[in-house]
N, C-alpha and C positions, 0 to 999 in steps of 0.2 A: 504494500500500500504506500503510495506517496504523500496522501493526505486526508482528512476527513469528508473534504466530497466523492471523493471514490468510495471510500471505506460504507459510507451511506447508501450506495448505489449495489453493493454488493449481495452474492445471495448466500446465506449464512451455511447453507451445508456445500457449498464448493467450498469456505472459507475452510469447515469444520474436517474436512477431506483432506487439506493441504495442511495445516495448523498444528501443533500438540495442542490446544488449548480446550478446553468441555465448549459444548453449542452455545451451554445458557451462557457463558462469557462473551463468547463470540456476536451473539444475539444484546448484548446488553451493549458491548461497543457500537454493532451497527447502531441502536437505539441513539445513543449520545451522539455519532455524529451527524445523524440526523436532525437533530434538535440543533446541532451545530447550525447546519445545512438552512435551517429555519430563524434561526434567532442571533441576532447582533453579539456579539462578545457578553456585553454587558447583561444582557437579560438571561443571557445562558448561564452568567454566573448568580441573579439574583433568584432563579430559577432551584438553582444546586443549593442553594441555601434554604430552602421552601423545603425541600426533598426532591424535586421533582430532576431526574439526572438524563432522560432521554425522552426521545418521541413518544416509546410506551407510556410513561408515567404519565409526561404532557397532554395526552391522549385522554389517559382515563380520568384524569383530574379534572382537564376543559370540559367533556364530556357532560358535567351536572353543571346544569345552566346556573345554579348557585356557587359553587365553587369557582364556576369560569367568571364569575363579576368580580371574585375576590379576589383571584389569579392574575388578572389585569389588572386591580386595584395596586398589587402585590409588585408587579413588575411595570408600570407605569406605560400598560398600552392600553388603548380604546378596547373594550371591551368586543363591538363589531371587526377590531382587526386579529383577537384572537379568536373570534368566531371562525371568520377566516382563514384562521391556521388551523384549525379542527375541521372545518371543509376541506380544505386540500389534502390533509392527513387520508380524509375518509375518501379520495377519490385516487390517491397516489397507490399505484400498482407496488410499488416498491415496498411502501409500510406497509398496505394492507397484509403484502406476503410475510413480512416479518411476527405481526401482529397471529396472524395466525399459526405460524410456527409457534410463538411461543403459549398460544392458544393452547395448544394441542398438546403441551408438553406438560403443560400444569393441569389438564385433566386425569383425573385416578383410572388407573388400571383395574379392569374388571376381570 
């Protein structure tokens, strides 16, 4: 990887194939440089300090139309432009696949 926009753009089981590293590692990296990929220096760090450390989290945070007013309140954007960013989340082929991967990982085995 040369940088966080690639590493964002990446599919976590090629990553996991070439890598010694476990997926959910792998999967929590793509996450953060996605968030990267999405958010200014500064909010990505006022962000980390919330807890919130990648697109996942960002995701299921903005998600609750309550949370996401306090979330922008939090990191000092218009409310409608992190609407915004959780619209595009939810049409981005890339997170969606991530998102499901790790969907599927934290379901219980029957």
């Amino acid at each position: 990887m040369t940088n966080s926009e690639v590493l964002a753009c990446q599919n976590p089981f090629i990553l996991w194939l070439r890598l010694p590293y476990e997926l959910l590692l792998i999967i929590d990296w793509i996450s953060q440089a996605q968030l990267c990929r999405l958010m200014r220096d500064e909010h990505v760090a006022q962000l980390r300090r919330t807890g919130i450390c990648g697109s996942l989290d960002f995701f299921t945070i903005a998600s609750s139309p309550t949370a996401r007013q306090v979330l922008s309140q939090t990191i000092g954007l218009p409310a409608d432009l992190v609407e915004a960013i959780l619209q595009s989340l939810q049409t981005d082929p890339i997170f969606l696949r991530l998102a499901e991967v790790q969907d599927a990982l934290r379901k219980p085995v029957n």
